[in-house]
C-alpha positions as CSV (number, residue, x, y, z in Angstrom):
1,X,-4.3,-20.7,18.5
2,X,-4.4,-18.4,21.6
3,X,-1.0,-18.7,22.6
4,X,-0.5,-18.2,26.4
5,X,3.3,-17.3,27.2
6,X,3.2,-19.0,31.1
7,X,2.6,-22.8,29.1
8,X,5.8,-22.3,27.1
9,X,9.0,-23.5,28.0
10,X,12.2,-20.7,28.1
11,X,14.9,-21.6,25.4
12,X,17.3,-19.0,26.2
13,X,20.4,-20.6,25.9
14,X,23.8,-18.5,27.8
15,X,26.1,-20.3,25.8
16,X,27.3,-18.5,22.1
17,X,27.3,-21.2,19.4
18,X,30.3,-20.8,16.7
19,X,28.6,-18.8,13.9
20,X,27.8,-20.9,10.9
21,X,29.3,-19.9,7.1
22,X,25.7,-20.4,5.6
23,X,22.4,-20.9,6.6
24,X,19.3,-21.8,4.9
25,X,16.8,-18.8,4.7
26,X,13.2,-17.9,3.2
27,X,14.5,-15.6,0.3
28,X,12.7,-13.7,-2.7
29,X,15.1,-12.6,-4.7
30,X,13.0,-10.8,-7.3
31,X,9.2,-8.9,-7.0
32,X,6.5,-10.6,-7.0
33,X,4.1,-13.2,-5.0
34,X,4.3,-16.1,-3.5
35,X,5.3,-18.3,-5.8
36,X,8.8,-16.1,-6.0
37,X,9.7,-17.3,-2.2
38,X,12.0,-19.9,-2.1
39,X,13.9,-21.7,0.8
40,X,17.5,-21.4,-0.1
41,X,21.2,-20.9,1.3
42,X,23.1,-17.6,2.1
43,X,25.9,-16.3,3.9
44,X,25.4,-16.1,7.5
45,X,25.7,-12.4,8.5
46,X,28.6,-10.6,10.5
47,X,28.0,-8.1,13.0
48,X,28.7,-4.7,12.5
49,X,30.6,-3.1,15.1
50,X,27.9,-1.5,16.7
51,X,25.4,-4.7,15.6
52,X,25.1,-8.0,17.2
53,X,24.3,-11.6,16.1
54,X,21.1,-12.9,16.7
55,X,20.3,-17.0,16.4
56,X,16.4,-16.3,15.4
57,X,14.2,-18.3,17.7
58,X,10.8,-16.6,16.1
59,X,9.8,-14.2,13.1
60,X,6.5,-13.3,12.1
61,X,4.8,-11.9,9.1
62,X,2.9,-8.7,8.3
63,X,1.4,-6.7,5.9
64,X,5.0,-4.7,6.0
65,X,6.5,-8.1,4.2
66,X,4.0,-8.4,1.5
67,X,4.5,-5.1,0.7
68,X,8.3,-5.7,0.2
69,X,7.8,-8.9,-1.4
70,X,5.7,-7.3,-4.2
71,X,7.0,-4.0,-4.3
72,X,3.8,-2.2,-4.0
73,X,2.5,0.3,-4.4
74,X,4.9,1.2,-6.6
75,X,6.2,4.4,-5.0
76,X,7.8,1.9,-2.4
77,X,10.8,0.6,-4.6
78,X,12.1,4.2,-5.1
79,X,13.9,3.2,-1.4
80,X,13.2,-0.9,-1.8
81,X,14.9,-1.1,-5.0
82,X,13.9,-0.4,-8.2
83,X,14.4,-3.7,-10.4
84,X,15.0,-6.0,-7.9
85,X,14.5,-5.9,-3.7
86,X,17.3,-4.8,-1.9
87,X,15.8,-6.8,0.9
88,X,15.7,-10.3,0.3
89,X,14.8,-12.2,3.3
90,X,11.5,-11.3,4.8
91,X,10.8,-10.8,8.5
92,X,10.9,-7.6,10.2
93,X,9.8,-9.4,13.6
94,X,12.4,-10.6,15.1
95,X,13.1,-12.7,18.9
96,X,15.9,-14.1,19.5
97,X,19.3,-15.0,21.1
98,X,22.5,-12.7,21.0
99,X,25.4,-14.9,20.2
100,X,28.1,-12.5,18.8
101,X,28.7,-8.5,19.3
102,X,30.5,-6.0,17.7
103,X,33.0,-3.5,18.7
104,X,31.2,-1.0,19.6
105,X,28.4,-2.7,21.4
106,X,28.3,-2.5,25.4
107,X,24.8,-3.0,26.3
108,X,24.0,-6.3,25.3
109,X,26.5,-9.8,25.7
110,X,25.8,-13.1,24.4
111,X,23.0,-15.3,25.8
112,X,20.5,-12.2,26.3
113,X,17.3,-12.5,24.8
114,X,15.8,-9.6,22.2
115,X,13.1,-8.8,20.5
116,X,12.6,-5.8,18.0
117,X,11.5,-4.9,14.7
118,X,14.5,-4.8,12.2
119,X,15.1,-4.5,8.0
120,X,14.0,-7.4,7.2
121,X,15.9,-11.1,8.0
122,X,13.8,-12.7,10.2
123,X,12.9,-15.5,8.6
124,X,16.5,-17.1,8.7
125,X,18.4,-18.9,11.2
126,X,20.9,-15.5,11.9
127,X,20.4,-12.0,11.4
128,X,23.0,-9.0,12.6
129,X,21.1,-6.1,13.5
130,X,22.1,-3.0,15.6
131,X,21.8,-3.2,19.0
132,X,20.2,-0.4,20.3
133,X,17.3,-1.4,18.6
134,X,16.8,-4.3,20.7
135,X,14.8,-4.6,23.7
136,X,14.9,-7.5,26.6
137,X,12.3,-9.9,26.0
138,X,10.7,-10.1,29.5
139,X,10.9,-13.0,32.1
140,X,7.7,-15.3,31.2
141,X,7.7,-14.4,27.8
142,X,7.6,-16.6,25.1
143,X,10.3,-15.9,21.7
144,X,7.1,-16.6,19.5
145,X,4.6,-13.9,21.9
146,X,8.2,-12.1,21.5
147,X,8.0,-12.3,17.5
148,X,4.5,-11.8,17.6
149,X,4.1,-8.0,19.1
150,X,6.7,-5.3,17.1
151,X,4.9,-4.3,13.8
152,X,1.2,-5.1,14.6
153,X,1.3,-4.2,18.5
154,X,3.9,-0.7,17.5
155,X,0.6,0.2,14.9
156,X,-2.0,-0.5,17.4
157,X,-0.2,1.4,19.8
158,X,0.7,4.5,17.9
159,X,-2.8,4.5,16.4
160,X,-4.5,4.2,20.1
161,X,-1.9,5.9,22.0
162,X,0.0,8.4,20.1
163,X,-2.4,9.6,17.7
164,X,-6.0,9.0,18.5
165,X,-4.7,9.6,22.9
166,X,-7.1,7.5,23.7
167,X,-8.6,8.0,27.7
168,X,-10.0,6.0,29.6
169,X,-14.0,5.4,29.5
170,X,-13.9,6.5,25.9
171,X,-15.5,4.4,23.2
172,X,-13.4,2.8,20.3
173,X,-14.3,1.1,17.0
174,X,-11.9,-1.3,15.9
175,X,-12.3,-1.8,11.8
176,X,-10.6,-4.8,10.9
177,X,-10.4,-6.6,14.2
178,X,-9.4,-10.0,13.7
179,X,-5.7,-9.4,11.7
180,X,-2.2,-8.8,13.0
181,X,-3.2,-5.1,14.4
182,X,-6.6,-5.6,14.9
183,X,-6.1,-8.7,17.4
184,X,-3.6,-6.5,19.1
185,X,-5.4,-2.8,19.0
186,X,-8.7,-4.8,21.1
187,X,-6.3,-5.5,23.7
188,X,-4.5,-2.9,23.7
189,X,-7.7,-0.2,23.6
190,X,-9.1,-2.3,26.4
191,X,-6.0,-1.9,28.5
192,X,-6.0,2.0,27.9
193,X,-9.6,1.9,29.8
194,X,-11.6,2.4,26.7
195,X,-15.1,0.6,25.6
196,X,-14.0,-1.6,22.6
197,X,-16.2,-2.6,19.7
198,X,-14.5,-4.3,17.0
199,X,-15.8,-5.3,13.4
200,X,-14.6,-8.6,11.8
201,X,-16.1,-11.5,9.6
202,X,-18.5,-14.4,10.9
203,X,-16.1,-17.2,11.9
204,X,-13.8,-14.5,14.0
205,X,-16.4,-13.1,15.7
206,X,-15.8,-15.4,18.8
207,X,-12.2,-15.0,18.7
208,X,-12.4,-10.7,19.4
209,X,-15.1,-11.1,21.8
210,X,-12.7,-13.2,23.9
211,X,-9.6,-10.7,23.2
212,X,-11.9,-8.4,25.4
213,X,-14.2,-6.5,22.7
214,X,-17.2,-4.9,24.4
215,X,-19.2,-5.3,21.4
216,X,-18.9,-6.7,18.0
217,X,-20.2,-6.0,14.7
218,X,-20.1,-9.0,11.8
219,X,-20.0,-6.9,8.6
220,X,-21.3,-9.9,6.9
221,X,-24.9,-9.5,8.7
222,X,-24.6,-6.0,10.1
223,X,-23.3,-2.1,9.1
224,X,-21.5,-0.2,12.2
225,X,-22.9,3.1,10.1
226,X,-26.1,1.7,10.0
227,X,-26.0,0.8,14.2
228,X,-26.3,4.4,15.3
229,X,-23.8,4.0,17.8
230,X,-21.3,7.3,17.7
231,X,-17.3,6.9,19.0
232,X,-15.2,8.7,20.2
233,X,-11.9,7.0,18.3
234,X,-12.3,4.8,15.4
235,X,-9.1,2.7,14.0
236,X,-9.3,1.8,10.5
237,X,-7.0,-0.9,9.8
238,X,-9.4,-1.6,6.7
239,X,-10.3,1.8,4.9
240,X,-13.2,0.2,2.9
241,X,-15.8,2.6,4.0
242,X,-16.6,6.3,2.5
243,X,-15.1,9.4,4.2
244,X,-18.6,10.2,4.8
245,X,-19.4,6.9,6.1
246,X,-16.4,7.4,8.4
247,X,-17.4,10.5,9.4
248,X,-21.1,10.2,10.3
249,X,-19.8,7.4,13.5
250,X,-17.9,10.3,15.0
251,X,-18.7,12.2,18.2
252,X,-17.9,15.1,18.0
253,X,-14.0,15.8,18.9
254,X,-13.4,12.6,17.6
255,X,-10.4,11.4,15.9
256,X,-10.2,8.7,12.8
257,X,-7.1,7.3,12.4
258,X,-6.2,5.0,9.3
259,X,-3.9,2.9,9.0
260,X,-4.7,1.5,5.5
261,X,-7.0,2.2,2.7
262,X,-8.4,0.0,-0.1
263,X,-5.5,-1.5,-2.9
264,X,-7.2,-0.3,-6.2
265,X,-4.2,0.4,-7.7
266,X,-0.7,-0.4,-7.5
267,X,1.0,2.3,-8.3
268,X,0.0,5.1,-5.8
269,X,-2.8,3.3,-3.4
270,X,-4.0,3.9,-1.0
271,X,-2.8,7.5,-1.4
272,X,-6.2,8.8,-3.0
273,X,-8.3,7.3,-0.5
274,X,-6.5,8.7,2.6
275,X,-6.1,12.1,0.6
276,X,-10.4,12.1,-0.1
277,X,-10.3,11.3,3.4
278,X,-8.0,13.8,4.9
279,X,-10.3,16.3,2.5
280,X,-13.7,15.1,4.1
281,X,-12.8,15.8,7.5
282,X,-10.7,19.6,6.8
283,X,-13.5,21.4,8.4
284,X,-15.4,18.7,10.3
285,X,-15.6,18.2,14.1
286,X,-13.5,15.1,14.3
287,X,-10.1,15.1,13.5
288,X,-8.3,13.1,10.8
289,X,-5.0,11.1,11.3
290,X,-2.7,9.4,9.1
291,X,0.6,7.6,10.2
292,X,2.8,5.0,9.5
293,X,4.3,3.1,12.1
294,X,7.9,3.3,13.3
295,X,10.5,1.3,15.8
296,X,10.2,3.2,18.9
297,X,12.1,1.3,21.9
298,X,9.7,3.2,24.8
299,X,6.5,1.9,22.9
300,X,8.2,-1.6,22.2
301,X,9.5,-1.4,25.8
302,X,5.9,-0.8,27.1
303,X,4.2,-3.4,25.0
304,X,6.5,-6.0,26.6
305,X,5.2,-4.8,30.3
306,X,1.5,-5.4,28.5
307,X,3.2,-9.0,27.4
308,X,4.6,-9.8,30.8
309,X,1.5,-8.4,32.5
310,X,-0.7,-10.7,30.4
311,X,-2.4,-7.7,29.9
312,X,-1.9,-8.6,26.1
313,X,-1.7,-12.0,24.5
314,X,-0.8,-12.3,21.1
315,X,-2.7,-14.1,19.2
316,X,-1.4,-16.7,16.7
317,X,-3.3,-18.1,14.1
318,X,-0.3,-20.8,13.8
319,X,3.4,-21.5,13.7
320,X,5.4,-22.8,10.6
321,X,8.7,-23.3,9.7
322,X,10.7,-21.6,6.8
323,X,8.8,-24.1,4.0
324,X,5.5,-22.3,5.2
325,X,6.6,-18.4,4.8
326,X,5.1,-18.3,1.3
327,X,1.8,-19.9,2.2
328,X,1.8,-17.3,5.2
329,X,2.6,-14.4,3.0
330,X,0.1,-15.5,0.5
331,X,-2.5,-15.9,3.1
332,X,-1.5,-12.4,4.0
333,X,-2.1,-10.9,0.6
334,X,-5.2,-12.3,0.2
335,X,-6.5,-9.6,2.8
336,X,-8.1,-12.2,4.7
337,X,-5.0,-13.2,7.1
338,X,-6.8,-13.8,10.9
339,X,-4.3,-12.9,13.8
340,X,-0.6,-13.9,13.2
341,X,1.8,-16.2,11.1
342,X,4.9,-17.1,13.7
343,X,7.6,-18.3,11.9
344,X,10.3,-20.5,13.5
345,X,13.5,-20.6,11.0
346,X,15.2,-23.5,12.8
């Protein structure tokens, strides 16, 4: 579904509705996959004094909350928790409505509408997070376009922007095109001026050439290494290709950037792949990058202008309530996710 934010309706509410004592939440109180989500009740939360209440009018769901919900690789629960997760309820997307703030907090009041990526909580009725990481969501922008954008459209961004600096006129391959960041790094490559060709599976192919993809590639009938084209930037949201494979597509001055690798292992993957990747490229002409992305408020800030500008359109592959955040996550896991899973937890 190609979710256009202009055919919603706004459900911003002004008014602050009396916190409720519990709430029912999507909640995985142990490792594992799907089958260890549940829908059950917890406390609501309390603000912080520096935090604020939000009533959750849209999550979403990444890679980020698979990742937490199994624990892997397993270097992760050294800060997730070692036996068990520390965080329970998964959805670091987050949209929503202020209702209650703390103390301390002076920038935001009740009725203002936020979007952000937080720990964790989305997918829940409530969440208390701390306010300065919120940003406005902007006028003509829907809470599930909102809940859409922070983890995929902060790693496109970073990738395109921060690390590969892509210019304008320059050519970028897109591996993995059609998930979460992939849906959002065509856009977002086309908007930096660049000449986009993405790689994705048969029955997506139409989708990425309408998200504005120059050219595409379906890996099922064709090989980008085998095309002869050379690029300036490649984003590799997939990391299922050789370094040398990676390497041979450059131009020279070029920059890979990966944002995964393959999941061979659980304990340390994909650490050895980026590390024989990072080796490949020591002394080559291109230029090797590796990141993981954070919650910056100036990136999230600007991919709301690219929201509000229409300039990117998130696109949703569907939107289910809290009794569908396993099936999503599993879908997810499976590697095979297309676009995003909006989750609405009331």
């Amino acid at each position: 579904m190609n979710t256009r934010t202009a055919d919603e309706p706004d459900t911003r509410s002004d008014t602050a509705p009396e916190p409720l004592s519990a709430m029912r939440a999507a909640v995985a109180r142990r490792y594992g996959t799907a089958e260890v989500v549940t829908v059950d009740e917890v406390p609501t939360p309390a603000p912080g004094s520096e935090e604020v209440l939000l009533r959750v009018e849209a999550s979403s769901l990444n890679a980020l909350d698979w990742h937490f919900l199994t624990g892997t690789p397993y270097l992760l629960r050294l800060v997730a928790g070692l036996r068990r997760p520390k965080r329970i309820i998964p959805g670091a997307d987050i949209a929503g409505v202020v209702v209650a703030i703390g103390d301390a907090v002076t920038t935001l009041r009740p009725g203002d509408a936020v979007f952000t990526e937080g720990p964790g909580g989305g997918c829940a009725p409530h969440v208390a997070i701390k306010a300065a990481a919120l940003v406005p969501v902007p006028d003509g922008v829907s809470f599930a376009a909102a809940a859409a954008t922070p983890v995929a459209g902060l790693t496109a961004i970073q990738g395109l922007r921060t690390h590969a600096g892509v210019q304008p006129g320059e050519r970028v391959l897109i591996n993995g095109a059609a998930g979460g960041v992939g849906t959002f790094a065509v856009q977002i490559a086309k908007a930096l001026g660049a000449e986009v060709t993405a790689v994705c599976s048969t029955r997506n192919v139409e989708m990425v050439r309408r998200l504005g993809a120059d050219h595409v590639v379906d890996y099922t009938t064709d090989d980008f290494v085998d095309g002869g084209a050379r690029f300036d930037v490649m984003l590799d949201n997939v990391g299922n290709r050789t370094p040398a494979d990676c390497l041979s597509v450059m131009n020279s001055g070029g920059r890979y950037v990966a944002v995964s690798g393959p999941k061979k292992n659980r304990w340390i993957d994909p650490l050895p792949h980026i590390i024989r990747t990072r080796l490949r490229f020591w002394r080559a002409d291109a230029s090797f990058h590796q990141f993981t992305a954070s919650m910056n408020r100036d990136d999230l800030e600007y991919l709301g202008e690219l929201l509000a500008s229409g300039a990117v359109i998130p696109e949703i592959e569907r939107i289910v309530g809290l009794d569908g955040v396993a099936d999503g996550l599993a879908e997810i896991g499976s590697g095979h996710a297309r676009a995003k899973i909006v989750v609405t937890p009331t």
